[in-house]
BABADO-286088 format. One record per residue (C-alpha): x, y, z. Coordinates in steps of 0.001 Angstrom, whole numbers, padded with zeros to 6 digits, always signed. Layout:
XYZ/...
***
This chain:
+132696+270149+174994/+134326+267131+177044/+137324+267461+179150/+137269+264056+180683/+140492+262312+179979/+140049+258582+181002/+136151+257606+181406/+135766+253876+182245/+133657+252021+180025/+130558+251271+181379/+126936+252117+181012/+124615+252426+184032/+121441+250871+183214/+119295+252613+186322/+119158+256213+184646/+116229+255869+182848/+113625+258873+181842/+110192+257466+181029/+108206+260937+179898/+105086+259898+178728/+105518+260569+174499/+102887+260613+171989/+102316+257038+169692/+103299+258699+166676/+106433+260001+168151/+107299+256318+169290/+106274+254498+165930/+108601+257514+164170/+111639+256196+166033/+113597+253631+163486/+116122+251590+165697/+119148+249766+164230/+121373+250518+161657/+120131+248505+159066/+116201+249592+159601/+117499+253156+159754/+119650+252808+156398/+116123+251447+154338/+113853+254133+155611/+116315+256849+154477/+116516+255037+150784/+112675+254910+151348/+112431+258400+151734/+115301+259000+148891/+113124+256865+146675/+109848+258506+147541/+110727+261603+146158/+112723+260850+143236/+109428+259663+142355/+107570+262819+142924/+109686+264611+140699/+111127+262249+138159/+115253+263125+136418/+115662+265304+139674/+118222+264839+141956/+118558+264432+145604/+121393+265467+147849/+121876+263938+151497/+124334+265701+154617/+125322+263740+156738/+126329+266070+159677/+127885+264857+163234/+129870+265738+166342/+133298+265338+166582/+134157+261866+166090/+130805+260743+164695/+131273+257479+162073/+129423+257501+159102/+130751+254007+157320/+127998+251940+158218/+125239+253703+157061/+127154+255302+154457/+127733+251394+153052/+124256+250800+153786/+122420+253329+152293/+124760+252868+149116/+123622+248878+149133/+120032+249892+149725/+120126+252347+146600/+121958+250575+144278/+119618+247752+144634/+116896+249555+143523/+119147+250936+140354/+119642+254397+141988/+123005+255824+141182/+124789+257325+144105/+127809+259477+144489/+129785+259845+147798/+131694+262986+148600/+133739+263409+151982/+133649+267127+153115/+136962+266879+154264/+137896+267309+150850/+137220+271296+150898/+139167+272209+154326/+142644+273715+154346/+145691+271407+154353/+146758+269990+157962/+149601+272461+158280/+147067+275466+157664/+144911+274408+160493/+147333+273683+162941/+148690+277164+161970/+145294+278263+163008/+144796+276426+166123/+148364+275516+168220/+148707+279132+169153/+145528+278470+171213/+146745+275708+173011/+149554+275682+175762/+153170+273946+174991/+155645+275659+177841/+155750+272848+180247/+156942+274543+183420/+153879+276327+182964/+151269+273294+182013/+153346+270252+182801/+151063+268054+180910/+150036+269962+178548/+146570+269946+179379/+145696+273959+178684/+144716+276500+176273/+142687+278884+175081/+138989+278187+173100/+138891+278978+169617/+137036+281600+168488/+136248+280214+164848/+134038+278026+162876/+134507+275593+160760/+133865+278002+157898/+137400+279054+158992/+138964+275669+158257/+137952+275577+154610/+139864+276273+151821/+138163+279260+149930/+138761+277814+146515/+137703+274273+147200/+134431+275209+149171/+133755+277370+146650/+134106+274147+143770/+132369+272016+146131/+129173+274899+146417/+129035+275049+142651/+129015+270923+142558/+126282+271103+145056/+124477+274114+142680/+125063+272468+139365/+124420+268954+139508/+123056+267381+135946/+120141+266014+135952/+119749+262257+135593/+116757+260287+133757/+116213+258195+136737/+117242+260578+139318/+120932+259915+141390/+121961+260962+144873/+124658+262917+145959/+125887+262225+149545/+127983+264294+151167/+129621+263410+154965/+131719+264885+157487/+131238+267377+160319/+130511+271123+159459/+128826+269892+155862/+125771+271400+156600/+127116+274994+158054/+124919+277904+156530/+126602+278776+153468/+125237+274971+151461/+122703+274369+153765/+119926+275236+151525/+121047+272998+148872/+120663+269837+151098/+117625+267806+150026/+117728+265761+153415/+119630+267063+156220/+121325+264164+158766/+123391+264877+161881/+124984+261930+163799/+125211+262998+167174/+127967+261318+169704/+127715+261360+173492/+130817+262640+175560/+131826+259338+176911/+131541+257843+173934/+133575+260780+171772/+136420+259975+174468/+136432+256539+174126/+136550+256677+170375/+139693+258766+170590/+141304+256458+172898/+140740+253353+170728/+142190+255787+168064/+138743+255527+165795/+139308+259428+165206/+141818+262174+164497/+141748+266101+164816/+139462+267787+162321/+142014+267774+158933/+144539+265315+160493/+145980+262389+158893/+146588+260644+161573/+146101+260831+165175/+148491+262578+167411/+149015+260965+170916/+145293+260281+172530/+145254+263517+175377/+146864+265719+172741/+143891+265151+170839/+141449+265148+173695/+143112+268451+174588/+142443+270076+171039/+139084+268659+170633/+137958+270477+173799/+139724+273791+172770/+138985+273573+169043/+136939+270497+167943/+134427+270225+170263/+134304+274362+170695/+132724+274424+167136/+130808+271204+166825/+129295+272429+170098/+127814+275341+168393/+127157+274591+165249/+125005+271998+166777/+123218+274188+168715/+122082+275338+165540/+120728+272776+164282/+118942+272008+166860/+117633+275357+167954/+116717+275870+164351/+114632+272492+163808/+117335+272815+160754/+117614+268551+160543/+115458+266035+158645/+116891+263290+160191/+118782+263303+163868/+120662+260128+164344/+121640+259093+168222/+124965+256975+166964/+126707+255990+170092/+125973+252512+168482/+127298+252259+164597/+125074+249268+164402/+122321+250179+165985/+121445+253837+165040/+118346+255417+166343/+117271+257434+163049/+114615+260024+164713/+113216+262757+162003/+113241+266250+163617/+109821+266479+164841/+109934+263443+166927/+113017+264376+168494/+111919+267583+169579/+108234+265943+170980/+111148+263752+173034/+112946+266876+173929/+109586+268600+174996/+107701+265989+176829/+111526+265001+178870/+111813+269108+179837/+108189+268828+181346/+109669+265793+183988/+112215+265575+186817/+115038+263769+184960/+118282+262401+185977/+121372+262102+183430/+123521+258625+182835/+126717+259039+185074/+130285+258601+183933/+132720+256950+186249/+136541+257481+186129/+139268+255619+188311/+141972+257734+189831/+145178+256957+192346/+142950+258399+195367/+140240+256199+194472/+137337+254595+196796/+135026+251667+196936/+131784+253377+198299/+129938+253944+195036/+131390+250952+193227/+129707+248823+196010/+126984+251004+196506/+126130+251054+192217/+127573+247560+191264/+129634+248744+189469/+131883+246255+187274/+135009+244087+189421/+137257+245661+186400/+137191+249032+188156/+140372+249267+189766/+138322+251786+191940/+135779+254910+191411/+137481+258444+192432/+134891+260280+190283/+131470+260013+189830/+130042+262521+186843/+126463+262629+187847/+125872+265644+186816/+128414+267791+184931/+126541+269344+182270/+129047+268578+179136/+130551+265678+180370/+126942+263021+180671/+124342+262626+178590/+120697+261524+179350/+118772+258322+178072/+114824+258524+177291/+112452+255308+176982/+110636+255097+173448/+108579+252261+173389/+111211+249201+173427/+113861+251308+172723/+116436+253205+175316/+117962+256639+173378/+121485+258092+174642/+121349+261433+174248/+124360+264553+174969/+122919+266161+177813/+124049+269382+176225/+121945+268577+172983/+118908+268564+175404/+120120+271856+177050/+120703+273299+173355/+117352+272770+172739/+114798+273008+175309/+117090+275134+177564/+114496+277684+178418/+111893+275392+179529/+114995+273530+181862/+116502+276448+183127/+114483+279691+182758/+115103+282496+180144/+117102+284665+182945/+119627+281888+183874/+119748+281339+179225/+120419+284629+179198/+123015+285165+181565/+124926+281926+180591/+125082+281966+177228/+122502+279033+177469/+124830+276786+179315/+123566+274993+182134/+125137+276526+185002/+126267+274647+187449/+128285+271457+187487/+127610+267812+190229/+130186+264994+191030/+130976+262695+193339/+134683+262471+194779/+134981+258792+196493/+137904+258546+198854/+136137+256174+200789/+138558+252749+201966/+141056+254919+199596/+144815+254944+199793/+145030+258635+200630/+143840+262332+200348/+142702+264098+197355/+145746+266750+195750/+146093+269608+197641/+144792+271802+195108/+143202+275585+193636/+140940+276807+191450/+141279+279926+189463/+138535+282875+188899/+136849+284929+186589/+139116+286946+185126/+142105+284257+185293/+140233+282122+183459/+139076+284935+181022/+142563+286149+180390/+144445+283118+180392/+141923+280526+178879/+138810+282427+177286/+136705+280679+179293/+133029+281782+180720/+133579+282121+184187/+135278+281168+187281/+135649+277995+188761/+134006+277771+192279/+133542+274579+194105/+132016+273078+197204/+131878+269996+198897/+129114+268191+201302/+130039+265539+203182/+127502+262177+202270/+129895+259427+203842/+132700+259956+206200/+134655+257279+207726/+136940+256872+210907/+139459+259990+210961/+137805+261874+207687/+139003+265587+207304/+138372+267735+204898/+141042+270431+203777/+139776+274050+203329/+142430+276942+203614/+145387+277906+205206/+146333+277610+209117/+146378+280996+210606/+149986+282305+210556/+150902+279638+208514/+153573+280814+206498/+152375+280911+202750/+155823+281544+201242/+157504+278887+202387/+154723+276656+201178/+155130+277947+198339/+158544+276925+198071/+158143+273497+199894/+155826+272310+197253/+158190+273834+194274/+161068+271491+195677/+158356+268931+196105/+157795+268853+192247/+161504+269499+191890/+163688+267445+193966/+160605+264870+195303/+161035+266299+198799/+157961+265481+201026/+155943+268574+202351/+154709+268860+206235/+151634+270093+204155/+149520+270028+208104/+152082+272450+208915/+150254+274994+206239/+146725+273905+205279/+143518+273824+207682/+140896+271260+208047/+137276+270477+209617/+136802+266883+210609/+134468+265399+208289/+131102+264231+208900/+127868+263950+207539/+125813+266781+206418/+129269+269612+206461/+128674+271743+203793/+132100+273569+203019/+131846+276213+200054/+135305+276287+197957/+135314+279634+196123/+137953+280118+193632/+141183+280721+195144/+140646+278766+198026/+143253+276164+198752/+141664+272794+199703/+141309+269148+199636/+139249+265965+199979/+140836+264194+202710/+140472+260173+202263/+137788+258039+203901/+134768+260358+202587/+132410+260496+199959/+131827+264212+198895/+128986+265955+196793/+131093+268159+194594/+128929+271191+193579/+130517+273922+191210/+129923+276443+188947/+129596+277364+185025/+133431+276957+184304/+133113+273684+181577/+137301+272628+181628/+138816+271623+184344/+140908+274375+185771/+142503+272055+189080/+146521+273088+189872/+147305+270662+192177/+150174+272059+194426/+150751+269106+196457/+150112+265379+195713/+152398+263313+198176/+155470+262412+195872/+152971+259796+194544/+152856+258411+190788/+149345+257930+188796/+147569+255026+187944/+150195+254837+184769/+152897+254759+187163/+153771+258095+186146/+154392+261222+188372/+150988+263310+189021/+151568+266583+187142/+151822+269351+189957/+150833+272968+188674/+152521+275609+190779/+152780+278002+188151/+149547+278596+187972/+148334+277833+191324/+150609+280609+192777/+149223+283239+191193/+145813+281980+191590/+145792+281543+195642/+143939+283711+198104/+146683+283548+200603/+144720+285285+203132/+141544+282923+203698/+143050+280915+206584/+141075+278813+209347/+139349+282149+211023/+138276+283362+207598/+137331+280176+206460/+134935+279172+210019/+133320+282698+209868/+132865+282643+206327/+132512+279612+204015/+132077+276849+207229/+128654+277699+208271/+125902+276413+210449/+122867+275355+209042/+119804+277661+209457/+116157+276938+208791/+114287+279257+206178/+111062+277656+206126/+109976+274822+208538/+105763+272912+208898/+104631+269443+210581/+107577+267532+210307/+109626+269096+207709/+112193+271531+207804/+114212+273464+204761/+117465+274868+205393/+120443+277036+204510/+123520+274780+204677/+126190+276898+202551/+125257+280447+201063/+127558+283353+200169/+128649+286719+198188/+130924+284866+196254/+128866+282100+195193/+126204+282139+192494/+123856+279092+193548/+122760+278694+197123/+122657+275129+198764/+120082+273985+200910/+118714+270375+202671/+115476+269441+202787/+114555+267094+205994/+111127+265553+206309/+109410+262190+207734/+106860+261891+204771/+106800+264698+202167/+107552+267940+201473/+106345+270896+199030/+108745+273245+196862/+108404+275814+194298/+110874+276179+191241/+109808+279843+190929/+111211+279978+187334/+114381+278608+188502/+115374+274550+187841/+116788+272865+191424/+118645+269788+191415/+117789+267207+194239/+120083+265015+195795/+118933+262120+198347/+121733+262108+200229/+120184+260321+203482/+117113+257908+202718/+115957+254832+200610/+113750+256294+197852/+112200+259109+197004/+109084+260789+194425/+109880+263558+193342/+106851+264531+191348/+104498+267674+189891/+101368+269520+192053/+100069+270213+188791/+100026+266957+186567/+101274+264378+188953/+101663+261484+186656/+105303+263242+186194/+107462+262228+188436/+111200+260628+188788/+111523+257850+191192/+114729+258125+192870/+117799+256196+195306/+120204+257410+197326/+122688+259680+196191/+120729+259894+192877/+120843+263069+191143/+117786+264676+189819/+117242+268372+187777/+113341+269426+188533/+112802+271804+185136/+112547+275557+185697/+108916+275035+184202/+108171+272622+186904/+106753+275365+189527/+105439+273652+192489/+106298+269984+193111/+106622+267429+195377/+108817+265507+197487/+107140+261877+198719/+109154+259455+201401/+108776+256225+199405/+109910+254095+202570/+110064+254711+206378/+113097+256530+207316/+113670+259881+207569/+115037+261551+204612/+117518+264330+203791/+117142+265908+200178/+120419+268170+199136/+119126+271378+196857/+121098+273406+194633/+119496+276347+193123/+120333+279514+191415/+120596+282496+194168/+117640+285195+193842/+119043+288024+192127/+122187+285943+190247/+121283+287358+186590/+122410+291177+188231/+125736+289310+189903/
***
């Protein structure tokens, strides 16, 4: 599930995995379109031969906005030209009409504006697609699939479309196919309006469909993916960011990938998004291209939002993230954390760039638990924290209310803000630390706060997968589009903790660092750890190397002062991940002990992120 509205499109070429993977698992890789479309007729071909006048039927299975033409068109050219008869079937054919489903699904999402100005909420679905077919057509299309006359030469059936291989027909597949999409890309496709909602004719306006894919779309292709993939269910799995160039992988190579990456520290492809608060730090810093207007976000690390790329042979393979997590989440993250998130990975990593910016971050919230529960269905609440990486001249960063500042009458400052475009004396009512390097401030939900400009910050948060922000305050100023930045008061009100001002906030979530293990010229400390949080953050600061234990637990590893770093296995130390500053790196929960090496000179600073001791009883 995506909620990224606007990703910019580029591809970073540094995040690379190079696991080590067995020759035959290479050499089963088929790359490009065309090369992928022959092997399938091969296989087609190869048993039509074994058992002549049968028939074969193909799925071909995908995320939300997978494309099937090309290969569809290709496969169909490769077939015919060897005088094998082929019939095409779109599964969209057996789901309900569009009014049906939108019956089904709009009372999930939010449409009262002075409660979701931009229409940007709802709740998740709790169906399948089994729910969006029609009972009488599935049921035809079933007996097609069950009663197919035979041919003298054999012919092929191929069915596409997302959902064709749910449970009910799966067993009457000969050769099960699912295209998988990354995030990024799923995004992008909507915006150059290459897809439409699951039984749409058309396409509705590009973040009304964004909105229902995450709620709906996305919901179930999420799962019944997992599926799949859990299930070793697939023939074929298809990485189809590229239409023309395909990577066709058959199901046993893809999970050698799987298993040989969750043995390795690995780092995921980023996505970058410009935003009005924008800075240049990270565009400099990763080259990234002179179209960017500017970076505000930086999605190293937000589990449904990036995906991850593996090395095979000569070829580079995008996969979701998520897809990875789906199926070699115990080995990543440990059966306890599995269990106690629903096998979601846990705990979410960005970077918010103010640096050289034109102003502050939104004064903003986050809601909790049970808001989110109630209101949205979600999993969980939505805590945050930020460590300061970069801070320039006169950096702050916002974190509560002043003491006896007086919360109603922000309340109703920032309602005629949104209202009547009156400015807010928003100093007069929200606390701040001056920013510098290495502050850790920990941003549980309800806890009003802010970026402040002229900083880079290491946004850490938990499970929550949408993005529950209600900005309260954004300084009268208009979006990138030129339009006015949606404020959310409706919300944000009822989610505040009104009572964590500057005292609460310096004695509780403002903390000084404390050591918990130290040697020979390395230290490990507590920078940011409390009742209300689930993960615990620490920094590691050494001259040459230091040792660690996952203990069943995955950490993720950020150098966030220093050149280069190893990061590498006690055990079998040919794995290892090579990485640069502010690089982002998960070390698997199967890891155990590992390694930390100083690849240059300087000293180093390594940020950690782990799962607290006793969070599966939380």
């Amino acid at each position: 599930m995506s909620f990224m509205y606007n990703p910019f499109p580029y591809d970073d070429p540094r995040a690379v995995n190079r696991p080590a993977l067995p020759k035959k698992t290479v050499e089963a890789v088929v790359a490009g379109t065309p090369k992928a479309a022959a092997a399938l007729a091969g296989d087609i071909v190869s048993r039509l031969k074994a058992a002549p006048g049968r028939n074969i039927v193909v799925g071909f299975d995908g995320y939300a906005t997978a494309d099937w033409t090309r290969m569809v068109n290709l496969l169909s050219q490769q077939l015919l030209g060897k005088g094998i008869e082929l019939d095409v079937v779109a599964f969209t054919e057996v789901l309900k009409s569009e009014q049906e489903i939108a019956d089904m699904i709009n009372p999930n999402l939010e449409w009262d504006t002075s409660k979701d100005p931009s229409l940007l909420f709802g709740r998740l679905i709790e169906r399948d697609y089994a729910d969006m077919f029609d009972a009488a057509k599935f049921a035809a299309f079933k007996q097609r699939l069950e009663a197919l006359p035979p041919a003298a030469a054999g012919r092929v059936l191929l069915v596409y479309g997302s959902g064709c291989l749910v449970e009910e027909v799966r067993g009457l597949y000969d050769i099960k196919c699912y295209f998988d999409v990354t995030p990024k890309e799923a995004i992008l496709r909507i915006r150059r309006g290459q897809f439409a909602n699951l039984g749409d004719k058309v396409a509705a306006p590009a973040n009304r469909v964004i909105r229902r894919c995450y709620y709906a779309d996305f919901e179930m292709g999420v799962r019944h993916r997992g599926k799949l993939l859990r299930g070793e269910l697939l023939d074929y799995y298809m990485a189809s960011d590229r239409p023309d160039h395909i990577h066709m992988i058959p199901m046993e190579a893809l999970s050698d990938i799987f298993r040989s990456l969750a043995c390795y520290p690995f780092r995921c492809k980023p996505v970058y998004l410009e935003g009005v608060w924008g800075g240049t730090y990270v565009k400099k810093l990763r080259n990234l291209p002179d179209t960017m207007r500017n970076c505000a976000w930086v999605f190293d690390l937000i589990p449904m939002e990036v995906s991850i790329v593996v090395e095979a042979g000569d070829e580079k393979i995008d996969f979701p993230y998520f897809s990875f997590v789906q199926k070699e989440g115990e080995a990543i993250m440990g059966r306890p954390c599995v269990e106690k998130f629903g096998g979601y990975f846990p705990i979410r990593f960005n970077y918010d760039d103010t640096f050289h910016s034109n102003g502050n971050m939104s004064i903003q919230v986050h809601s909790g638990a049970k808001y989110n529960q109630e209101h949205f269905g979600e999993l969980g609440r939505q805590d945050e924290s930020y460590y300061v990486v970069v801070a320039g001249q006169d950096a702050k960063t916002f974190v509560g209310f002043r003491d006896g500042a007086d919360t109603e009458q922000f309340i109703r400052d920032i309602k005629l803000a949104d209202t009547e475009y009156k400015p807010v004396d928003y100093l007069k009512y929200v606390s701040y630390e001056d920013s510098k390097p290495g502050l850790q401030v920990m941003l549980p939900a309800g806890t009003i706060h802010s970026s402040g400009r002229n900083q880079v910050v290491l946004e850490i948060g938990s499970l929550t997968i949408g993005s529950y922000t209600y900005k309260l305050y954004d300084y009268l100023r208009a979006d990138l589009d030129g339009k006015p930045r949606p404020i959310h008061t409706w919300h944000g009100e009822r989610t505040l903790a009104y009572e964590r001002t500057t005292s609460w906030v310096r004695s509780n979530i403002v903390q000084q660092p404390r050591t918990v293990r130290e040697g020979d010229g390395w230290a490990e400390k507590i920078v940011g750890e409390h009742d209300l949080l689930y993960f615990t953050l620490r920094r590691l600061e050494f001259e040459k190397r230091i040792e660690d234990d996952t203990c069943g637990k995955f950490h993720v590893l950020t150098l966030v002062d220093g050149e280069r770093i190893r990061i590498r296995s006690v055990a079998q130390p040919e794995r290892y991940f090579d990485a640069e500053y502010m690089d982002m790196v998960v070390v698997p929960a199967d890891m155990g002990r590992y390694v930390i090496e100083n690849l240059r000179t300087e000293p180093i600073s390594v940020h950690k992120t782990m799962l607290k001791d006793g969070f599966d009883k939380e």
